[in-house]
OpenMM code with the backbone's topology and positions (N, CA, C; nanometers):
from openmm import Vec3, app, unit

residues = "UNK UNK UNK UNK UNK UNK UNK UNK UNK UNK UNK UNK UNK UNK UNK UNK UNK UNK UNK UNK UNK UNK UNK UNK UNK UNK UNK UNK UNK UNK UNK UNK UNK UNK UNK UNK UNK UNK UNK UNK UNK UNK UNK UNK UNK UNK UNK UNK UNK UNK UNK UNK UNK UNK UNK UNK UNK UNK UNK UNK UNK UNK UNK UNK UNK".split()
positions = [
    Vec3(0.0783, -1.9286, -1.1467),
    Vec3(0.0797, -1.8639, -1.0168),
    Vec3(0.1781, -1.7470, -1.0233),
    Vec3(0.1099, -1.6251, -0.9686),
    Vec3(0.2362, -1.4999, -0.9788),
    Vec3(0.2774, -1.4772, -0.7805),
    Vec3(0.3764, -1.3492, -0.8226),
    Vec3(0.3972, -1.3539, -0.7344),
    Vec3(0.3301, -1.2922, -0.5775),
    Vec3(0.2407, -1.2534, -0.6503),
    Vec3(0.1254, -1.1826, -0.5282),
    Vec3(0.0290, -1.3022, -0.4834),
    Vec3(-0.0024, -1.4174, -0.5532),
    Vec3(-0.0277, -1.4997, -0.5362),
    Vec3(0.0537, -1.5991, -0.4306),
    Vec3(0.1792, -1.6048, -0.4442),
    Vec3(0.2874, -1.7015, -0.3501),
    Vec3(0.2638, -1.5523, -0.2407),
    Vec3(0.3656, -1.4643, -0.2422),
    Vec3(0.3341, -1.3902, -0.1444),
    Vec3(0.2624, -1.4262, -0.0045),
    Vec3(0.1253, -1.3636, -0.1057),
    Vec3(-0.0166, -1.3573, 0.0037),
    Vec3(-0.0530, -1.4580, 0.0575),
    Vec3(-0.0374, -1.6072, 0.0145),
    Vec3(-0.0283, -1.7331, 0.0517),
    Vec3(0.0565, -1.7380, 0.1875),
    Vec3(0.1626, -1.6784, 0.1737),
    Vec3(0.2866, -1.7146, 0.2795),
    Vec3(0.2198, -1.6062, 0.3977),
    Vec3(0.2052, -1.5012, 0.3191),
    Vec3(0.1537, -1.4349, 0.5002),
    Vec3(0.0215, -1.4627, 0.5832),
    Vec3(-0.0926, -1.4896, 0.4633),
    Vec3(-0.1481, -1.6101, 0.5470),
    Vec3(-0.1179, -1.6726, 0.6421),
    Vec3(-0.0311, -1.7804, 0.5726),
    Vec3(0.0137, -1.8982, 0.6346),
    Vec3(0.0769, -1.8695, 0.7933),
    Vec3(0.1187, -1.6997, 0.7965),
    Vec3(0.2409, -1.6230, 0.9101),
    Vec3(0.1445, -1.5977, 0.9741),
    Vec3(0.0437, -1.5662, 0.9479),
    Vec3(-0.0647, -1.5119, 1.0298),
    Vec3(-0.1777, -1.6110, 1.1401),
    Vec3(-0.1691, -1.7394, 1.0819),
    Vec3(-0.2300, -1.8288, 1.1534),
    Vec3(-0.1473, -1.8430, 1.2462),
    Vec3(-0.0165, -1.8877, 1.2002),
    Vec3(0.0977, -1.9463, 1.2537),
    Vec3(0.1032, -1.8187, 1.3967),
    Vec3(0.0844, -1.7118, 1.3830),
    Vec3(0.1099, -1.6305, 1.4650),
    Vec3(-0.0242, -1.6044, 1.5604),
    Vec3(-0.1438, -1.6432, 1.5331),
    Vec3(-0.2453, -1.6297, 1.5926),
    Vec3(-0.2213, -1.7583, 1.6916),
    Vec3(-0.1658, -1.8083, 1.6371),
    Vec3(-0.1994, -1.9724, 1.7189),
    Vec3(-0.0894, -1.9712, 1.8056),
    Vec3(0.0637, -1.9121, 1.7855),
    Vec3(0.1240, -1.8911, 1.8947),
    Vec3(0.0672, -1.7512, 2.0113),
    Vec3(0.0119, -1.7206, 1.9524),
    Vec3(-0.0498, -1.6083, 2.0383),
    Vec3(-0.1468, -1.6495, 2.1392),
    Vec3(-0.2194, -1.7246, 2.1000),
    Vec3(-0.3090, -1.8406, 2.1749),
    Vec3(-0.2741, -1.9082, 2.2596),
    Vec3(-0.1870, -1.9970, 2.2287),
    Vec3(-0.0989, -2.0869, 2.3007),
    Vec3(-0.0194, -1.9550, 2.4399),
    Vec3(0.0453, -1.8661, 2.3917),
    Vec3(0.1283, -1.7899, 2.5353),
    Vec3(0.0413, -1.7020, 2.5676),
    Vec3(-0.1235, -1.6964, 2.5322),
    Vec3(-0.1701, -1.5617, 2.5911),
    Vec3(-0.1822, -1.4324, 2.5871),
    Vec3(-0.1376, -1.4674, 2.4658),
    Vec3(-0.1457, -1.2443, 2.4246),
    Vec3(-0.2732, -1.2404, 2.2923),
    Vec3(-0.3584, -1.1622, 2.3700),
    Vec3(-0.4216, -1.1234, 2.2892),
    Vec3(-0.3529, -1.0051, 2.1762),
    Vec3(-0.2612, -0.9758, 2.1780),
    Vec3(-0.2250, -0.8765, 2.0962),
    Vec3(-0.1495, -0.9556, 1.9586),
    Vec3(-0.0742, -1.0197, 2.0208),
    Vec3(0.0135, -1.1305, 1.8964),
    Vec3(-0.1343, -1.1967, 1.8247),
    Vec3(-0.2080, -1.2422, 1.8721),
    Vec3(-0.3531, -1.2834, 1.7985),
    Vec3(-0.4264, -1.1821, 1.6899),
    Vec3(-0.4406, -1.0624, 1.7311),
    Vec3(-0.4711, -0.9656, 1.6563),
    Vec3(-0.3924, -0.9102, 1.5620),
    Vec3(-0.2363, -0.9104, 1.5555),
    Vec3(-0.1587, -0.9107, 1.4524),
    Vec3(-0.1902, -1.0418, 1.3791),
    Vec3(-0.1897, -1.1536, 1.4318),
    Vec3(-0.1772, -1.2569, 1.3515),
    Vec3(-0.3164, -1.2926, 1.2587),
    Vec3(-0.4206, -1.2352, 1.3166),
    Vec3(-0.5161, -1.1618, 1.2528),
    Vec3(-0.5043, -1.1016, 1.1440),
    Vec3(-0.4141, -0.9616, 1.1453),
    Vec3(-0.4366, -0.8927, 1.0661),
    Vec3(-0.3142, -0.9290, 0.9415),
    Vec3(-0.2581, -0.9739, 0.9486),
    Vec3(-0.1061, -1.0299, 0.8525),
    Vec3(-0.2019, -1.1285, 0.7685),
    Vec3(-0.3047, -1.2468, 0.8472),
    Vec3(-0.3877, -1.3406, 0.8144),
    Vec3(-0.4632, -1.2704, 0.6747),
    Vec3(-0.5445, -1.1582, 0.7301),
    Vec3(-0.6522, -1.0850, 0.6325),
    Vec3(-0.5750, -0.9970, 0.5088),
    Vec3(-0.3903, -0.9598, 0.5464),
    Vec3(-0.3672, -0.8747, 0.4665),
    Vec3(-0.3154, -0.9924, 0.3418),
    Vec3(-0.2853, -1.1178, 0.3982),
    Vec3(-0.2464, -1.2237, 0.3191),
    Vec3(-0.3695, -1.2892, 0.1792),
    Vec3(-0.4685, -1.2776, 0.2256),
    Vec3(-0.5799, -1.3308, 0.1831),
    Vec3(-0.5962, -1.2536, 0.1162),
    Vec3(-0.6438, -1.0887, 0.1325),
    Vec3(-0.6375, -0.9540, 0.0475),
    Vec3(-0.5232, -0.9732, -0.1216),
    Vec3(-0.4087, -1.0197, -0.0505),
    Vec3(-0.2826, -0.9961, -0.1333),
    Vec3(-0.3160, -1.1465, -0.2304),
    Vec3(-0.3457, -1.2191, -0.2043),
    Vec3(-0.3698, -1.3300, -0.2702),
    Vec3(-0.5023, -1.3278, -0.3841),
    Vec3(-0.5934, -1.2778, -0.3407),
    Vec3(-0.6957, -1.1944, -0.4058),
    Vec3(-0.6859, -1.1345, -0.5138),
    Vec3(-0.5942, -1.0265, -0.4425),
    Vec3(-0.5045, -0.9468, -0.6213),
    Vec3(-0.4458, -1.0281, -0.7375),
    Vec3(-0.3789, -1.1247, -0.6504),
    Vec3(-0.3025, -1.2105, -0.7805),
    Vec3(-0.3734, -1.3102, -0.8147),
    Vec3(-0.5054, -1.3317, -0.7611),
    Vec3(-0.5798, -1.4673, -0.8560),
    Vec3(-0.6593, -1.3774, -0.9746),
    Vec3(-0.6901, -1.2162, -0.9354),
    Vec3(-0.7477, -1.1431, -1.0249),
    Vec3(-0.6874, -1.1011, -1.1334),
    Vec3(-0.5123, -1.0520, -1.1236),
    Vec3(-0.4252, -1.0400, -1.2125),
    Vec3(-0.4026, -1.2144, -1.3302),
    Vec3(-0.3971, -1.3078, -1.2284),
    Vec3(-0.4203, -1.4401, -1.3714),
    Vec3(-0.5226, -1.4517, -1.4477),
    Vec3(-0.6254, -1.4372, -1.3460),
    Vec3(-0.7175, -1.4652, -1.4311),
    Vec3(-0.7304, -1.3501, -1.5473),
    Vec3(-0.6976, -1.2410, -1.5741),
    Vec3(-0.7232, -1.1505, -1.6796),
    Vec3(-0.5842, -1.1900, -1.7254),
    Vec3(-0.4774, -1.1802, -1.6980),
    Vec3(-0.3756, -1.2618, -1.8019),
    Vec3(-0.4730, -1.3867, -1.8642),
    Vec3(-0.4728, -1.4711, -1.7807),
    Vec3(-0.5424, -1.6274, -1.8906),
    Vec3(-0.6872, -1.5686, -2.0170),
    Vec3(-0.6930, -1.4219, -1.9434),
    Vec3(-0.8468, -1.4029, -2.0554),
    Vec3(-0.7671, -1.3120, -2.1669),
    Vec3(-0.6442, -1.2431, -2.1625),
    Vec3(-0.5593, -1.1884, -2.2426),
    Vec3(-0.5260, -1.2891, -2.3409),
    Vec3(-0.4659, -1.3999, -2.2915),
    Vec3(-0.3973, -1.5388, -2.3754),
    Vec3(-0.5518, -1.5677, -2.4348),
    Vec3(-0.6126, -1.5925, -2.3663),
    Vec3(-0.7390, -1.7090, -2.4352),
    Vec3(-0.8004, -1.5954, -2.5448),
    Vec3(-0.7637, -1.4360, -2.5758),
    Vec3(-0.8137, -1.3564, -2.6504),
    Vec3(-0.7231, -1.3732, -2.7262),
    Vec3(-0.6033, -1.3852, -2.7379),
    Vec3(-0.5108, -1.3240, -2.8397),
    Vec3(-0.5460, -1.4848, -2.9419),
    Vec3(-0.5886, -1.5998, -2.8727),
    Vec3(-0.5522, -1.7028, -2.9783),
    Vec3(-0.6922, -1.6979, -3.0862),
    Vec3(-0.6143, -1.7555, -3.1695),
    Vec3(-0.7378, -1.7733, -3.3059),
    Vec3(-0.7728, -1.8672, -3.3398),
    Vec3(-0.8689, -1.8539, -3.3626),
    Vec3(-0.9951, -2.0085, -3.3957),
    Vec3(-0.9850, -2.0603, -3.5063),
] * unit.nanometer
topology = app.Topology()
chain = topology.addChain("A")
for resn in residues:
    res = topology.addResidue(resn, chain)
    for name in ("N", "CA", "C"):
        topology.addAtom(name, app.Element.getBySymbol(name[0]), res)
């Protein structure tokens, strides 16, 4: 796991967390941030499952049979 991976995980996680207090007191606006922190989290997490996985295809190239 790198760190765009933990990252994007955590703002996820800020983004529900923030949609759902947004919900709970009524602001549609805190919802739509918590929205968008949600999607930029998922985005960012994205990057770093794409960055391992071509590291693990770097390693699984360099070894010899």
């Amino acid at each position: 796991m790198n760190k765009d991976q933990v990252k994007g995980s955590i703002e996820k996680t800020k983004g529900d967390v923030q949609q759902a207090v947004g919900k709970v007191v009524g602001s549609e606006k805190m919802q739509a941030e918590g929205a968008a922190n949600k999607a930029a989290g998922t985005v960012q997490k994205a990057a770093g499952d794409v960055k391992e996985a071509a590291k693990d295809a770097v390693k699984a190239g360099n070894r010899k049979p």
